[in-house]
C-alpha positions as CSV (number, residue, x, y, z in Angstrom):
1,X,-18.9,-7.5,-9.0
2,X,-18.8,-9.8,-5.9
3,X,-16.7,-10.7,-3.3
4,X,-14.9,-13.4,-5.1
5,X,-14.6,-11.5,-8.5
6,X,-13.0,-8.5,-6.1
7,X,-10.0,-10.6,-5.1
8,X,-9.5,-11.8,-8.5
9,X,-8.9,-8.6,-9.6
10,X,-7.4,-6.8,-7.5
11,X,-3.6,-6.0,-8.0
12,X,-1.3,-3.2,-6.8
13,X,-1.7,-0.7,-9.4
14,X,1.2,1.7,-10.3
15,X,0.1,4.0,-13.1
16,X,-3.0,6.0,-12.8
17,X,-5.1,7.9,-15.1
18,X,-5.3,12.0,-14.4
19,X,-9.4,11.7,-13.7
20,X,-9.4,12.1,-9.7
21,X,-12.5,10.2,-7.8
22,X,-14.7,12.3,-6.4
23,X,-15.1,13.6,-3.0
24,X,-18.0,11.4,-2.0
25,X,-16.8,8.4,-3.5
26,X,-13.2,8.5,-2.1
27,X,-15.3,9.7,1.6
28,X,-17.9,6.8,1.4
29,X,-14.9,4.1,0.4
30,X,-13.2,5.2,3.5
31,X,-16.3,4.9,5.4
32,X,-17.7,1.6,4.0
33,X,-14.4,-0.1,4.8
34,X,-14.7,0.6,8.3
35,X,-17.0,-2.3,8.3
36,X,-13.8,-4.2,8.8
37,X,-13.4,-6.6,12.1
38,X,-11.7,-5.3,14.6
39,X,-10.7,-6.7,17.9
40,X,-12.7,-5.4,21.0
41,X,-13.9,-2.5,18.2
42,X,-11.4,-1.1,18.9
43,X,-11.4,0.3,14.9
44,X,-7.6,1.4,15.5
45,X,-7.5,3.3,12.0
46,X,-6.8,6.8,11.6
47,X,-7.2,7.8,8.1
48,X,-6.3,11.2,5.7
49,X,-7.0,11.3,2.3
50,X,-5.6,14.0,0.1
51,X,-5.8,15.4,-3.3
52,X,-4.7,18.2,-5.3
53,X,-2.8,21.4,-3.4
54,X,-2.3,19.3,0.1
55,X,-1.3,16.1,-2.1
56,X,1.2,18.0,-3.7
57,X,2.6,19.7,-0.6
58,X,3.3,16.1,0.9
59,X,4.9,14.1,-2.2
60,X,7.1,17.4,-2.3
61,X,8.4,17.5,1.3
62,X,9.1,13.2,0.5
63,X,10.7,13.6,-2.0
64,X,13.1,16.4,-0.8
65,X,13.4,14.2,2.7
66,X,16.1,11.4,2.8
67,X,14.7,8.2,4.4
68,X,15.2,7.6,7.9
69,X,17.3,4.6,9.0
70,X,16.0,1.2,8.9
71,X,17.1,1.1,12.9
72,X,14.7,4.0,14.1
73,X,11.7,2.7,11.6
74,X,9.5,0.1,13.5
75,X,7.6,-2.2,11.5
76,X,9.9,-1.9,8.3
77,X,8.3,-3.9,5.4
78,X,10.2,-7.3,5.6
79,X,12.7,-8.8,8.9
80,X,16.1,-8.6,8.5
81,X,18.0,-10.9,6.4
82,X,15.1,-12.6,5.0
83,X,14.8,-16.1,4.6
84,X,13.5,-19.1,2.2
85,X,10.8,-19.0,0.8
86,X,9.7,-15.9,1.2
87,X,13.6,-14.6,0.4
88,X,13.1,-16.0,-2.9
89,X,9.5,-14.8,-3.5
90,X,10.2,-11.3,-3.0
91,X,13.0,-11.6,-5.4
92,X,11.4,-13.3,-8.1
93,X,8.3,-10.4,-7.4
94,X,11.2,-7.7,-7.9
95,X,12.7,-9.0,-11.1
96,X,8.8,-9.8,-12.6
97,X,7.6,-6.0,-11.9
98,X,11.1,-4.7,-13.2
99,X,10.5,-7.1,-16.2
100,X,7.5,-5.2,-17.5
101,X,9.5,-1.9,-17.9
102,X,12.2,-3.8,-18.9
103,X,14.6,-2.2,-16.8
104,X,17.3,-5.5,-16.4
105,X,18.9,-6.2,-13.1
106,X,22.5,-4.1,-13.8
107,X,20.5,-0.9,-14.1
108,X,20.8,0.6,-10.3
109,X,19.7,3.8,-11.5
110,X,16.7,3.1,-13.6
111,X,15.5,0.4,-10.7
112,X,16.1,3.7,-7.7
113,X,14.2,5.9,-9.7
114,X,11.2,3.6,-10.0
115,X,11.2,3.2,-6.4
116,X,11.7,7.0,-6.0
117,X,7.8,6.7,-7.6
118,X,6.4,5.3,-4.4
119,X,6.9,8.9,-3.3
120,X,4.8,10.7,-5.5
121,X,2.0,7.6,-5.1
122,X,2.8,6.8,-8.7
123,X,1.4,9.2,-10.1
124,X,-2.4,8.4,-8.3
125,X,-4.6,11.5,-8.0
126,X,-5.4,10.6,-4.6
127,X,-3.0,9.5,-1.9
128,X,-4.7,8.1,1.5
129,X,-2.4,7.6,4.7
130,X,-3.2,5.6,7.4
131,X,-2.1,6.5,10.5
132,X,-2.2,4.1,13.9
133,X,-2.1,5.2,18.0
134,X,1.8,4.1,18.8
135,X,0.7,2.8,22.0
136,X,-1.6,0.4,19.8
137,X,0.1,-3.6,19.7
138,X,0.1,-6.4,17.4
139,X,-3.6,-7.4,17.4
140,X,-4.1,-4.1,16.2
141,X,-1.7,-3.8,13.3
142,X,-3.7,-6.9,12.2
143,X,-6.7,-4.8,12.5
144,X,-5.5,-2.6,10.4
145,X,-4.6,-5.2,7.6
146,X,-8.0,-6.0,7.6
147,X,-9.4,-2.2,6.8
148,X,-6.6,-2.4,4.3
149,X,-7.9,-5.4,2.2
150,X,-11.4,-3.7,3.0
151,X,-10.8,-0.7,1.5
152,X,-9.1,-2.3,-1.8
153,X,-11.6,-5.0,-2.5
154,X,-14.0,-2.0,-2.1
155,X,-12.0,0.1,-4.4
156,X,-11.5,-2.8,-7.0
157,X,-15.8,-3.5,-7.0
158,X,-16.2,0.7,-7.5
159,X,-13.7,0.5,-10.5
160,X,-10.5,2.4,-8.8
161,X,-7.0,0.9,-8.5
162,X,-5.1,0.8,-5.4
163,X,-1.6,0.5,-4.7
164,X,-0.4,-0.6,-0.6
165,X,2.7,0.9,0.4
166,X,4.9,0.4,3.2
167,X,7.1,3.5,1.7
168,X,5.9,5.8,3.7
169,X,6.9,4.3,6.8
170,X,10.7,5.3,6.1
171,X,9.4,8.9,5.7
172,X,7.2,8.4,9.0
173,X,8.7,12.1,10.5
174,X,7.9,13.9,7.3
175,X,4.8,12.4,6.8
176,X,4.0,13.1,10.3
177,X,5.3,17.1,10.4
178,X,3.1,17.9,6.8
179,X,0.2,16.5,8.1
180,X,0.5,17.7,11.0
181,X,-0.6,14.0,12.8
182,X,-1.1,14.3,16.8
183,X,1.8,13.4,18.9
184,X,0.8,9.7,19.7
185,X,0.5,8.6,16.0
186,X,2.7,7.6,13.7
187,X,2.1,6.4,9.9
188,X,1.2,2.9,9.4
189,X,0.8,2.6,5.5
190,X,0.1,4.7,2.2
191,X,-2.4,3.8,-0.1
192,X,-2.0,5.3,-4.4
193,X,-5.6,5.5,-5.3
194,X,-6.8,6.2,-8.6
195,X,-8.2,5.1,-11.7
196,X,-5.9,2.3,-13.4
197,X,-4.0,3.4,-16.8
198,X,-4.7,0.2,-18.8
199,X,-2.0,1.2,-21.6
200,X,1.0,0.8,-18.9
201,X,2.6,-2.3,-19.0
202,X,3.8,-1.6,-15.2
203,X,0.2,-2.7,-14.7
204,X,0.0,-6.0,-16.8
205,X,2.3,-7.4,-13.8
206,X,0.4,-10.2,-12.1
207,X,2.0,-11.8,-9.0
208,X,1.8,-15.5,-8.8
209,X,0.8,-17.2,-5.1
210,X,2.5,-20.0,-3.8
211,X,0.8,-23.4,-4.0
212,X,-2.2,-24.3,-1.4
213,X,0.4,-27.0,0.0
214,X,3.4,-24.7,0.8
215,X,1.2,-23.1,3.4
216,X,-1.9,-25.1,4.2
217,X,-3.4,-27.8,5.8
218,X,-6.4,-29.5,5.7
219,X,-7.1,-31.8,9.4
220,X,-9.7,-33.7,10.0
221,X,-12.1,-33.9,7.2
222,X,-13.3,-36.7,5.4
């Protein structure tokens, strides 16, 4: 699989077979995507993998934590009050993924507990969290996007499924006292990795981009 064949098919994955990756394949994925750009080097990543007992012991604390509040989480997924377009293409993302496990709009319940999932890394056999230096800025966050799409076009050409997920982020001081992170870091993302369950239909959702227009321009070219 190449390069181009990677971003085709790679989706966020939520449903995972039981068969856990190995040791050395999670540990050289890791390592391989460190071949990311990064500003300066800097290579502002900080990144623990877990599996099995220690797994367990954090998706248990999360989901007996309640969230912190939105006001003392920096970087929350989305700004406040969201606007056009990207208001309406979360949306329409929200009611395609519900769509799958038909679970309509009305259904509060049904909708909380499938976001209660992002807790237990949908089920993944492997949960990786990436952790950044607080006193790290912007340019590095981007840095960080870029391991991030490193590591799941990796995953995607070795056959695993990934899943990003800003989750964790509202469980930063959890996360943080589990895994016992040093003082100056703070959780930047959770990735679900794993071995995608083909059967789910969760997984036959397929998010649509926004036309090359909408965001692009072409300047100067003949």
């Amino acid at each position: 699989m190449n390069v181009s064949q990677a971003l085709q098919e790679r989706r966020s994955v939520r449903a995972f077979l039981p068969r856990v990756p190995s040791a050395q394949d999670v540990e050289s994925l890791i390592a391989d995507a460190a071949k990311a750009a990064s500003g300066g080097n800097l290579q502002p990543w900080c990144v623990v993998a877990l599996s099995g007992a220690p797994l367990k012991q954090l998706t248990d604390a999360v989901t007996a934590a309640p969230p912190m509040e939105d006001s003392v989480v920096p970087h929350m997924a989305y700004p406040p009050s969201l606007w056009d377009p990207y208001r309406g293409r979360r949306f329409k993302n929200g009611e395609d993924l519900y769509k799958t496990i038909d679970i309509p709009r009305e259904n509060k319940a049904a909708r909380l507990e499938q976001m209660g999932k992002n807790g237990l890394f949908f089920g993944a056999p492997v949960g990786v969290i990436m952790l950044v230096d607080e006193r790290m800025g912007y340019a590095q966050w981007v840095d960080l996007g870029i391991y991030l799409q490193s590591f799941m076009l990796l995953a995607t050409e070795r056959g695993m499924g990934t899943c990003a997920q800003g989750y964790w982020r509202r469980f930063r001081d959890t996360v943080e006292r589990v895994l016992e992170v040093p003082e100056s870091y703070r959780v930047a993302y959770g990735i679900a990795l794993g071995y995608e369950d083909t059967s789910a239909p969760i997984n036959d959702l397929r998010a649509d981009r926004a036309a090359f227009g909408e965001w692009a321009q072409m300047r100067g070219f003949a």
